[in-house]
C-alpha positions as CSV (number, residue, x, y, z in Angstrom):
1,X,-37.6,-154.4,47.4
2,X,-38.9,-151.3,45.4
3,X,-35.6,-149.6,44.0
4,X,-36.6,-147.5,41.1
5,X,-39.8,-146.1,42.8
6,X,-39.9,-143.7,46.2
7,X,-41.8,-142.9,49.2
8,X,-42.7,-139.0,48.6
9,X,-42.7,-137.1,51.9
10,X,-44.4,-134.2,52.0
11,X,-43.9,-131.5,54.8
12,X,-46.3,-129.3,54.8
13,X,-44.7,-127.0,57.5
14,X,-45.0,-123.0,57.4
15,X,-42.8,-122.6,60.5
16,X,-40.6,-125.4,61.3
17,X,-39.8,-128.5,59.2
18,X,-40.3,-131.8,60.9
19,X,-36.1,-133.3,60.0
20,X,-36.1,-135.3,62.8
21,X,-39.2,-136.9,61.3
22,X,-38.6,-137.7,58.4
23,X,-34.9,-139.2,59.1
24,X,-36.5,-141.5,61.3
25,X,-38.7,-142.5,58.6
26,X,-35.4,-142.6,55.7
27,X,-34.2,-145.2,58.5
28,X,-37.2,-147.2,58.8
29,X,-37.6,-147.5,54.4
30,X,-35.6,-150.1,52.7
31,X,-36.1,-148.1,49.6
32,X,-35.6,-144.4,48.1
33,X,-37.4,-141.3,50.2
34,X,-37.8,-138.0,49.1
35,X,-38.3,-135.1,50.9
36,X,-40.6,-131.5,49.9
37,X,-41.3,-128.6,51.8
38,X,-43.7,-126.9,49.7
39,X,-44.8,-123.9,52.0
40,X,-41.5,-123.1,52.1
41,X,-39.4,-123.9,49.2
42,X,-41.9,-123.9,46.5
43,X,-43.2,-126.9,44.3
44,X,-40.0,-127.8,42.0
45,X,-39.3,-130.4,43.8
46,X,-42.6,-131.9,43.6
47,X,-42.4,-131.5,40.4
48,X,-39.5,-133.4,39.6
49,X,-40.1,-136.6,41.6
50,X,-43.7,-136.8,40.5
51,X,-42.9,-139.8,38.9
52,X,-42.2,-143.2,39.8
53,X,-44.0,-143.3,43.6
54,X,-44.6,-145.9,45.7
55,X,-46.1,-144.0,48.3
56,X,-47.3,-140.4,50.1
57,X,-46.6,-139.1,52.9
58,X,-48.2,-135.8,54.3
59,X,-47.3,-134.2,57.6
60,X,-48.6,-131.8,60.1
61,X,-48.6,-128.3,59.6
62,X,-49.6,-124.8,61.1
63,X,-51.9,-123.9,58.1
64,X,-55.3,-124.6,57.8
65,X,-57.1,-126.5,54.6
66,X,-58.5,-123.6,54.4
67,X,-56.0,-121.3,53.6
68,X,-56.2,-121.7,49.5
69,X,-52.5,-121.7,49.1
70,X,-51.1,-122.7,45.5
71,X,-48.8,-125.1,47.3
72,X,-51.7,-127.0,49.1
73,X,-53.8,-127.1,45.1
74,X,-50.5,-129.4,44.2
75,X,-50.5,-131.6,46.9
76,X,-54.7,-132.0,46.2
77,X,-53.8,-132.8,42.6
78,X,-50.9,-135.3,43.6
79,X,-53.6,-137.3,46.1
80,X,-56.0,-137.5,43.6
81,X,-53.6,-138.7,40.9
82,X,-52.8,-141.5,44.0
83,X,-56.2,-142.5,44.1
84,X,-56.7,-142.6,40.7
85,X,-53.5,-145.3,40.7
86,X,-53.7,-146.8,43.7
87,X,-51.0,-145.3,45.3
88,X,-50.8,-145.9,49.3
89,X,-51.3,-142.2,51.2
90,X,-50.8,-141.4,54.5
91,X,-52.2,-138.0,56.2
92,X,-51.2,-136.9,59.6
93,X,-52.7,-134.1,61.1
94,X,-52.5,-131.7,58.1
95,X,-52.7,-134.1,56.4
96,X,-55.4,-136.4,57.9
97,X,-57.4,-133.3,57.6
98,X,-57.0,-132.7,54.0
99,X,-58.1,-136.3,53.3
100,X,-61.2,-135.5,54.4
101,X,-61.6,-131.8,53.2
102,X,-60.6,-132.6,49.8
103,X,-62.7,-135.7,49.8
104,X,-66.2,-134.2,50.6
105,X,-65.9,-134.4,54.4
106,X,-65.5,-131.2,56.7
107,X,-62.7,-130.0,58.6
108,X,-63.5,-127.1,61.2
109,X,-62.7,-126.1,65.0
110,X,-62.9,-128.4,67.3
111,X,-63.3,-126.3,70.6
112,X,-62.9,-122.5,71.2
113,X,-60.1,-120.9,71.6
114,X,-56.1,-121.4,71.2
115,X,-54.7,-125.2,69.9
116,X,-54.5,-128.0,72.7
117,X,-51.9,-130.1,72.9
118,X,-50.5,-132.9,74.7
119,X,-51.3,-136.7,74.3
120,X,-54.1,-138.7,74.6
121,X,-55.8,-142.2,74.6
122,X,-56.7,-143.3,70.9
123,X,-58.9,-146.1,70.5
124,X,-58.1,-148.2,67.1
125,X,-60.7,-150.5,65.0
126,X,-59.7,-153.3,63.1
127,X,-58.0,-152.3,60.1
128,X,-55.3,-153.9,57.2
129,X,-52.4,-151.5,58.2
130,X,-52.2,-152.5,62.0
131,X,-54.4,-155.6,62.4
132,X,-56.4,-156.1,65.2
133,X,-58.8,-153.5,67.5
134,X,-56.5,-151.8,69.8
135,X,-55.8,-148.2,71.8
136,X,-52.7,-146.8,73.1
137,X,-51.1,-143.1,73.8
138,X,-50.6,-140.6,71.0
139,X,-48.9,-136.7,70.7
140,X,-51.6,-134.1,69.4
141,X,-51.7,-130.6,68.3
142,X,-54.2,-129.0,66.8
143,X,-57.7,-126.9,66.6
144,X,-59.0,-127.8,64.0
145,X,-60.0,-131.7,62.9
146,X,-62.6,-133.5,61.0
147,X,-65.9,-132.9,61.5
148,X,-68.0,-135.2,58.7
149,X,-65.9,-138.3,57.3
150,X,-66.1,-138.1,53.7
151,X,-68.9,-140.9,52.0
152,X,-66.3,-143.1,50.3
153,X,-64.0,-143.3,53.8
154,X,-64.6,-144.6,57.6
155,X,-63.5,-143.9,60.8
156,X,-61.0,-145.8,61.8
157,X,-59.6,-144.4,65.2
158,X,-61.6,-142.7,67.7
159,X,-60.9,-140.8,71.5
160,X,-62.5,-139.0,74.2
161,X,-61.2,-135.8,72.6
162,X,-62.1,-136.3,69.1
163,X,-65.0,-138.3,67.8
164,X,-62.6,-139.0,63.9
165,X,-59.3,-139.6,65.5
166,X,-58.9,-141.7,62.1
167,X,-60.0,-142.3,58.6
168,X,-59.4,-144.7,56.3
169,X,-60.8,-144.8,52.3
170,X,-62.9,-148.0,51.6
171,X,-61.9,-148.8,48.8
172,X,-58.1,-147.2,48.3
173,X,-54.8,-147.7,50.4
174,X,-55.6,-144.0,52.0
175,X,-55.2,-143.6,55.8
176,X,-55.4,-140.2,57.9
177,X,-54.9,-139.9,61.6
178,X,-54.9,-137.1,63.5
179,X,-52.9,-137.4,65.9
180,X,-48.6,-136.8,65.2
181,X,-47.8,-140.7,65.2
182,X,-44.8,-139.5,63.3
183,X,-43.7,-137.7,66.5
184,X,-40.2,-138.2,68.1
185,X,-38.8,-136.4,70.8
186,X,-37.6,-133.2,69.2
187,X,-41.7,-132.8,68.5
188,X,-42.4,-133.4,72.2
189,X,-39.6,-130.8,73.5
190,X,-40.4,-128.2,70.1
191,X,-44.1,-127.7,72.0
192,X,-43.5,-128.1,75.7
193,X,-45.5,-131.1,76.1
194,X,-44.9,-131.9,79.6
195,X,-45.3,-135.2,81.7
196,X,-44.6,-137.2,78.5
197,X,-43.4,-141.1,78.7
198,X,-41.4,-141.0,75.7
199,X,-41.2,-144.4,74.9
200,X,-45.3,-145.5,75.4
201,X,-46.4,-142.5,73.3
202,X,-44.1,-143.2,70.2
203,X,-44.9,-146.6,70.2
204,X,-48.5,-147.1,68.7
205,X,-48.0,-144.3,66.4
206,X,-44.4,-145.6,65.6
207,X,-45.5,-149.2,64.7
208,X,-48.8,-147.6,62.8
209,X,-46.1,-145.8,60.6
210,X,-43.7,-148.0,59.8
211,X,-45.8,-150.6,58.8
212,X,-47.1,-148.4,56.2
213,X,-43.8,-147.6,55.2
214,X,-42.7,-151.7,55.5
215,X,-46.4,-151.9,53.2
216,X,-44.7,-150.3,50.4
217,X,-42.1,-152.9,50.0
């Protein structure tokens, strides 16, 4: 087991952090995970534990790749440091859509109008993190997504809502989705998502998640 290395968990929230998210993932790591909320607190904290990482995590968040924040330069430096070295990333939502934005893909609206939200059918290819073509339930919420997949990535997941549901790098340990497989329950009550089998919709994302967690080992 990695013990003098960590998993790096970046929230990128502007609003509300996701804590019940990211203790479910300190649960899930046999190793070290540390925690940064950017937006909100600033980069120190990046700063300090810039060294020695196994792996990155970023979350969802109410801003837009667009925005041009200082905070969102750092976290494009620290992925392209991680694909420089090989270190394993995973995007979700924000993050998913950063992936592609910062590597040469597009990231716009999706539809008109407010954010839509709810869950939704997700369709998987055959991929390294999670094996064999499959498709389950997963919690979304979002405008914006990916509209081009960068040259050097693939599309990985796919839906009736969302033609790059998923992305993967072809060459580098790099993996966005964008729907919240991170989600738990405080997530589902948080934005009112009604009619919501708690158990079926946590599960693919869940098992997507953990086993690029369990990867890092």
């Amino acid at each position: 087991m990695i013990h003098n290395k960590h998993l790096m968990v970046i929230d990128p929230a502007v609003i509300k952090p996701e804590i019940e998210a990211y203790n479910r993932i300190v649960l899930t790591a046999p190793y070290p995970v540390t925690y940064h909320l950017p937006a909100m607190y600033g980069l120190t904290s990046i700063e300090i534990a810039s060294k020695n990482i196994s792996g990155i995590i970023v979350l969802g968040s109410a801003a837009s790749v667009h925005d041009g924040h200082t905070w969102q330069d750092a976290i494009k430096e620290l992925v392209f440091d991680a694909f420089d070295n090989n270190i394993p990333v995973l995007g979700i939502c924000y993050g998913h859509q950063l992936l592609a934005h910062i590597f040469g893909g597009t990231v716009g609206p999706l539809w008109s109008g407010e954010k839509k939200l709810g869950q939704r059918n997700v369709a998987l290819k055959k991929n390294i993190l999670w094996g064999a073509a499959r498709s389950g339930m997963m919690l979304f919420s979002h405008q914006e997504g990916v509209t081009k997949c960068p040259d050097e990535f693939e599309i990985t997941a796919v839906s009736d809502m969302v033609a790059i549901d998923g992305l993967a790098s072809k060459t580098k340990p790099i993996w966005g989705f964008q729907t919240h497989i991170e989600a738990t329950q405080t997530f589902i009550d948080d934005h009112n998502i009604p009619n919501t089998s708690s158990f079926e919709v946590f599960k693919l994302g869940h098992q997507i998640l953990d086993n690029f967690i369990l990867s890092l080992t």
